[in-house]
C-alpha positions in Angstrom: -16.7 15.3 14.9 -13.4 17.1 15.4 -11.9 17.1 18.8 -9.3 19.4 20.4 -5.7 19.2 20.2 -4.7 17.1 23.4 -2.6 19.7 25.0 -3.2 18.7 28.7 -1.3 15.3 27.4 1.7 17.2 26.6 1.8 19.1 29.4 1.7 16.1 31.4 4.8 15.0 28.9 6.3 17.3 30.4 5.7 17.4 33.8 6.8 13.9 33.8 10.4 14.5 32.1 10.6 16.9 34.6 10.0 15.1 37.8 12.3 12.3 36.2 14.9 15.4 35.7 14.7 16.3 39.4 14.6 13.0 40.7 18.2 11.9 38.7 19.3 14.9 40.0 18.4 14.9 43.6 19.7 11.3 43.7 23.3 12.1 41.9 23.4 15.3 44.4 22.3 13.0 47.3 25.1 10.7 46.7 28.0 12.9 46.2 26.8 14.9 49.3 26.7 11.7 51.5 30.3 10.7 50.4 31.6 14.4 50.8 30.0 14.7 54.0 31.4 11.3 55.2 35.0 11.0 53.7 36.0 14.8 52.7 34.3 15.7 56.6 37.2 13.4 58.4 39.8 14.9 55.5 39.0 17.7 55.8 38.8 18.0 60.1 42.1 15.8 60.2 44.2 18.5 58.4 42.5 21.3 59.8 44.0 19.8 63.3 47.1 19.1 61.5 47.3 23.0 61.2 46.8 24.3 64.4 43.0 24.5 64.4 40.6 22.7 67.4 38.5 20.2 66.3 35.2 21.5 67.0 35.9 24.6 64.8 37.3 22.4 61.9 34.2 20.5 62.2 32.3 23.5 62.5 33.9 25.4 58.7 33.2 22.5 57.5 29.8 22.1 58.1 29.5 26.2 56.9 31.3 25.3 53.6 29.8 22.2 52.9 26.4 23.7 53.5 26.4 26.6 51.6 28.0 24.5 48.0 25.3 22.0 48.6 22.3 24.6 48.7 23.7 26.4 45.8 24.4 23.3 44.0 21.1 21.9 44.3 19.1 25.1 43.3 21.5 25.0 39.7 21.0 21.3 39.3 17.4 21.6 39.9 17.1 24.5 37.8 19.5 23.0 34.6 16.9 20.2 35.2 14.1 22.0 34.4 15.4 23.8 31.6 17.0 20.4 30.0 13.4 18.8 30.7 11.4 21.2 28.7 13.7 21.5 26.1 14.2 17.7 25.8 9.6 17.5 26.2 9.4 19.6 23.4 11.2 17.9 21.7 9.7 14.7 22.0 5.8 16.7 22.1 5.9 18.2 18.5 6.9 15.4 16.9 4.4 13.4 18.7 1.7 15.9 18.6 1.8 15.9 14.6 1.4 12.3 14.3 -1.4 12.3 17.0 -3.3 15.2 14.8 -2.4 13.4 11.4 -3.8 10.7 13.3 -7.4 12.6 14.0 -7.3 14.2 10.3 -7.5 10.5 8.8 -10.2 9.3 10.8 -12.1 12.0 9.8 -11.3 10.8 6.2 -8.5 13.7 4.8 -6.4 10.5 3.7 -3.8 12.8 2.3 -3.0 13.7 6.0 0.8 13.5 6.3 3.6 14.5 9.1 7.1 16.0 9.0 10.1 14.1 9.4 11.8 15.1 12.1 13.7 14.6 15.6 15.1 11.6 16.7 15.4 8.1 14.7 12.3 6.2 16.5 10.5 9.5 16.0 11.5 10.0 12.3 10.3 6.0 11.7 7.6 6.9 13.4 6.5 9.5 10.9 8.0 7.2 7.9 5.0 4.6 9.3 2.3 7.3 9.6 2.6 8.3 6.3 2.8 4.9 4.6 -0.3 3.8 6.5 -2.1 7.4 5.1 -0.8 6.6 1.4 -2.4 3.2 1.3 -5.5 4.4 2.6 -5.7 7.4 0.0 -5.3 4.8 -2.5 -7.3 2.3 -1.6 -9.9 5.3 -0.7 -9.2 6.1 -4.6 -9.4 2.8 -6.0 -12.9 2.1 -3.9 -14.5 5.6 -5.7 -13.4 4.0 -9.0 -14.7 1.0 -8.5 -18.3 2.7 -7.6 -18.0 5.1 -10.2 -17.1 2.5 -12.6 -19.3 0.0 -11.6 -22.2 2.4 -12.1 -21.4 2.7 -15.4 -20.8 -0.4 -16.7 -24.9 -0.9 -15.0 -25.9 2.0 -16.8 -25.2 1.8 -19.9 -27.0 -1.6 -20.6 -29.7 -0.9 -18.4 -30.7 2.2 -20.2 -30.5 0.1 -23.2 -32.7 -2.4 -21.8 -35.1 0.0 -20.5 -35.3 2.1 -24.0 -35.8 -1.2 -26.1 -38.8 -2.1 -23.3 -40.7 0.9 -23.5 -40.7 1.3 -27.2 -41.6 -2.5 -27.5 -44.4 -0.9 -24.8 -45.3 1.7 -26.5 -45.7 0.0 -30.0 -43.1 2.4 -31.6 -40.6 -0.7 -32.5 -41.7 -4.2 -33.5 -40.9 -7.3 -31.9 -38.8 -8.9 -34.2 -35.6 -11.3 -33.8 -33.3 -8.2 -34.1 -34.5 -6.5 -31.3 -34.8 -9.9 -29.2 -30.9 -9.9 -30.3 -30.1 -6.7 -29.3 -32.1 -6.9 -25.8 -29.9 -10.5 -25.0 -27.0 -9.2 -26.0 -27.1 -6.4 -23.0 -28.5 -9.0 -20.8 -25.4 -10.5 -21.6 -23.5 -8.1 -20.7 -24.5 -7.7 -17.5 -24.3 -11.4 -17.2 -20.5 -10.7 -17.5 -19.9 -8.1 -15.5 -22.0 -10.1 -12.9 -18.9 -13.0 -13.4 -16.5 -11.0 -13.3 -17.2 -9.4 -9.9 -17.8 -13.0 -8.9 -14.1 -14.1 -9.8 -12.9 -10.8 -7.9 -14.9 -11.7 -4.9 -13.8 -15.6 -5.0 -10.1 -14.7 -5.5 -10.5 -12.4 -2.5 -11.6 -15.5 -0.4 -8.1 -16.9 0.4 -9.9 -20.0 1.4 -10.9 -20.7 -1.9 -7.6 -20.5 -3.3 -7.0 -23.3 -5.9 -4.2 -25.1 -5.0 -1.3 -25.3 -7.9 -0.2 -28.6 -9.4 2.0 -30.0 -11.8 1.2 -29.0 -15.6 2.5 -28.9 -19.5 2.7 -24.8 -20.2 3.2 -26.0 -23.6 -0.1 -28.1 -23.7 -2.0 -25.2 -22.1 -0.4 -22.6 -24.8 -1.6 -24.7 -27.4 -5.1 -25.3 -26.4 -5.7 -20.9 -25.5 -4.3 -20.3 -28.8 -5.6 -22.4 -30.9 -9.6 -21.6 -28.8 -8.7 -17.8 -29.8 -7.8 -18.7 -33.1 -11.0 -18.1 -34.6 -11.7 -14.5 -33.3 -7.7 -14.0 -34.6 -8.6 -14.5 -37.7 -12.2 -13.0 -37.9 -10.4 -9.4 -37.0 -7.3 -10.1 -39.6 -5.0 -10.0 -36.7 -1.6 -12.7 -37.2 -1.2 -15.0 -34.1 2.5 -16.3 -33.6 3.3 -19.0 -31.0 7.4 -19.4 -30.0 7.9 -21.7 -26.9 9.7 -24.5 -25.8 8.2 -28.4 -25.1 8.0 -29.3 -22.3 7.6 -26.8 -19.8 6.8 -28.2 -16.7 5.3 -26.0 -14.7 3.1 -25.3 -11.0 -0.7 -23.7 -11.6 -4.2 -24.6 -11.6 -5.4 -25.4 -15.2 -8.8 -24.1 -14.8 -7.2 -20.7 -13.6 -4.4 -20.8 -15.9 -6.5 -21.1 -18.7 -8.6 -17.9 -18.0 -5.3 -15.8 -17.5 -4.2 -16.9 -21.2 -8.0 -16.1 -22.1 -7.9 -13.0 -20.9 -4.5 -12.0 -22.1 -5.6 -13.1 -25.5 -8.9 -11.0 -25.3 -7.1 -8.3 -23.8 -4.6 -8.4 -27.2 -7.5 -8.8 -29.7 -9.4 -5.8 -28.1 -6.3 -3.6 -28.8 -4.3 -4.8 -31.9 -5.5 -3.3 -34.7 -6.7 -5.0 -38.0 -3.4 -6.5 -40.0 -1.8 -6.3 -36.7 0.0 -9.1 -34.9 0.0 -10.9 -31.6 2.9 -12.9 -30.8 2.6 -15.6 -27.9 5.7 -16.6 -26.3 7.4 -18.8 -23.1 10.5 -19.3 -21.9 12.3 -20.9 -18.9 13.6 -19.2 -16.0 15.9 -20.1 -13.3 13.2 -21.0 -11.0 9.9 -19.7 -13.1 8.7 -20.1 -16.3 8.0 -16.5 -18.4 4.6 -16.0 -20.6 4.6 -13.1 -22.6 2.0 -12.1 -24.9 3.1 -9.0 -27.4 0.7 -6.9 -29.7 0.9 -4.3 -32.0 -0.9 -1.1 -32.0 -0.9 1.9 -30.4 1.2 1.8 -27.0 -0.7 2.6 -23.1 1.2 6.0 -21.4 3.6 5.6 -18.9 1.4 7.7 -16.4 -1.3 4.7 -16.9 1.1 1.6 -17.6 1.5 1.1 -13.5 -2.0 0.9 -13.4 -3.5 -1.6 -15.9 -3.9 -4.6 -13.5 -6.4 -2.1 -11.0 -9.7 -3.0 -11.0 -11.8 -1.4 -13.4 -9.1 0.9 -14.5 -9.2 2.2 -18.1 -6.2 4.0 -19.8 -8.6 5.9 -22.0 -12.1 5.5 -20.6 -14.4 5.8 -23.8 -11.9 5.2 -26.1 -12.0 1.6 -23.7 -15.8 1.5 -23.4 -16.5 1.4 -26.8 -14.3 -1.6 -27.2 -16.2 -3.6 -24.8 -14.0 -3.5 -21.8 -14.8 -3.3 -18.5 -11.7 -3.3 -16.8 -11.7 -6.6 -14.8 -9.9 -8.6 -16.8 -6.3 -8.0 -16.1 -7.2 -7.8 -12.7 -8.1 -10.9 -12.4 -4.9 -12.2 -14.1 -3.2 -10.7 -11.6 -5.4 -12.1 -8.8 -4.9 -15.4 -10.1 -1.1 -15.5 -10.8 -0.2 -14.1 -7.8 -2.2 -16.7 -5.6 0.1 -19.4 -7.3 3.3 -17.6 -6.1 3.9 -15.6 -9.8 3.9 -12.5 -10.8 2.5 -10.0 -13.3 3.9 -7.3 -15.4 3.0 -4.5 -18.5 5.9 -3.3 -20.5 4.4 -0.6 -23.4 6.7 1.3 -26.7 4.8 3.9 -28.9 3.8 0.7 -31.6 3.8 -2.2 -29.4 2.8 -3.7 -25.9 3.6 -6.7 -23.9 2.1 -7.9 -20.8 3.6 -11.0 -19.1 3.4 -13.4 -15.8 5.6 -16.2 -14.4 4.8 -19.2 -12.7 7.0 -21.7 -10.6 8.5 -24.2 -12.6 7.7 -27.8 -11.5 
């Protein structure tokens, strides 16, 4: 439910600049008019007398004088103060009135709510804030309608397979033969997948079951990936080149490690196309050791290369689909590396596309 700009707040912003106004003021006037009245009232009496003039009647111009400058001098002061105060409120309101109704549009879920930059510093950092906090919302409002609208699909499309196979084994119009048994376990299995995958998502999410890194061979763990991928390599025509270094002692958790390389390597095989190549390669860093793995083949767009490690995010979404992916896969290489302390990148030309990760070196 929307609610009503809170004016009566800045009013009382106001009000309160104001009193503060008066108050500075009535205090500064206060205390020149006390030392005036004490000091300038002798000064002033003593040369009166000095001129010829009684005491009494000194004393009394003085009082006349003084009197009339302090009356008009307050009413200007109090006055200036007022002005200053409302000009200095609304300057302070506006600013502060667009965060609080950016503020009100968000939680009513317009996450593309943002606010001007303006007035002073804080203010302006202030707004800076506001509309970070509304840009990660939006997109983690846009990645959560992906992930349903994704998710959904990936259930579909085997479940409707499942149910047509079921009702025409039902029905009597297909014959239950070791095809169809094939056909019916392979969507089962693919369900089966999806159903890990989401599991790896959720456990990697967990922070407090975070494997904890220790001290490995990259080479030895290179090997073993390529040589388990070898197989599919070579039953799609695609050349596998390895270039690395040995040792290369590095900090990760085997299990983990070994399902990044998996998934890199699937990822590759998925997109390379027949006679095409996938080159593995390591090198050592400074502090971190590099893992690149290159295929040929057609490259991913720039508009989508920023977001290939998102959760079910596809650069072409049936062109992806019909290759089998679901999307998860470099999402959880990223989850993974980055819970060891590395980090995860995509790098794409017209022909060719590399996707890398580093690790700390041991």
């Amino acid at each position: 439910m929307s609610r009503a700009p809170a004016t009566p707040g800045r009013r009382g912003l106001s009000l309160r600049i104001a009193l503060v106004a008066l108050a500075s003021a009535g205090v500064a006037i206060g205390i020149l008019a006390v030392g005036v009245w004490l000091v300038g009232g002798e000064t002033f009496a003593r040369l009166m007398v000095e001129s010829g003039a009684s005491a009494d009647h000194a004393h009394a111009m003085f009082d006349h004088s003084l009197g009339t400058v302090l009356i008009v001098t307050i009413v200007v002061a109090a006055v200036a103060s007022i002005i200053l105060a409302l000009v200095l409120s609304r300057m302070l309101a506006r600013p502060l009135a667009d965060v609080a109704a950016g503020a009100r549009r968000v939680a009513e879920g317009d996450y593309a709510a943002r606010v001007p930059r303006e007035g002073a510093d804080e203010l302006v950092s202030l707004a800076d804030s506001f509309n970070q906090m509304a840009a990660s919302l939006e997109e983690g409002e846009r990645l959560r309608r992906d992930l349903i609208a994704n998710t959904a699909h990936e259930l579909r499309t085997p479940l409707t397979n499942l149910e047509g196979y079921l009702e025409a084994l039902r029905d009597g119009v297909i014959r239950p033969e070791a095809g169809t048994y094939d056909s019916l376990l392979e969507e089962v299995e693919r369900l089966a997948r999806l159903a890990r995958s989401l599991d790896d998502l959720a456990e990697g999410d967990r922070a407090q079951h975070r494997a904890a890194p220790v001290e490995i061979d990259l080479a030895v763990q290179l090997g073993a990936a390529a040589e388990l991928a070898r197989p599919t390599f070579e039953s799609k025509g695609i050349e596998l080149l390895r270039s690395w270094p040995e040792p290369l002692p590095a900090r990760a958790d085997p299990d983990q490690l070994a399902q990044v390389l998996a998934n890199l390597l699937q990822n590759a095989v998925r997109y390379t196309p027949q006679a095409g190549r996938v080159t593995v390669s390591a090198e050592m860093r400074a502090d971190t050791l590099l893992v690149s793995v290159v295929n040929s083949g057609e490259g991913i767009p720039a508009a989508d290369l920023a977001h290939v490690f998102e959760r079910f995010y596809r650069v072409e979404k049936s062109r992806d689909r019909a290759r089998g992916g679901a999307g998860i896969g470099l999402a959880i290489v990223k989850q993974l590396v980055e819970g060891w302390g590395g980090r995860v990148g995509a790098e794409s030309d017209p022909d060719r596309t590399r996707f890398w990760f580093s690790l700390p070196r041991a």
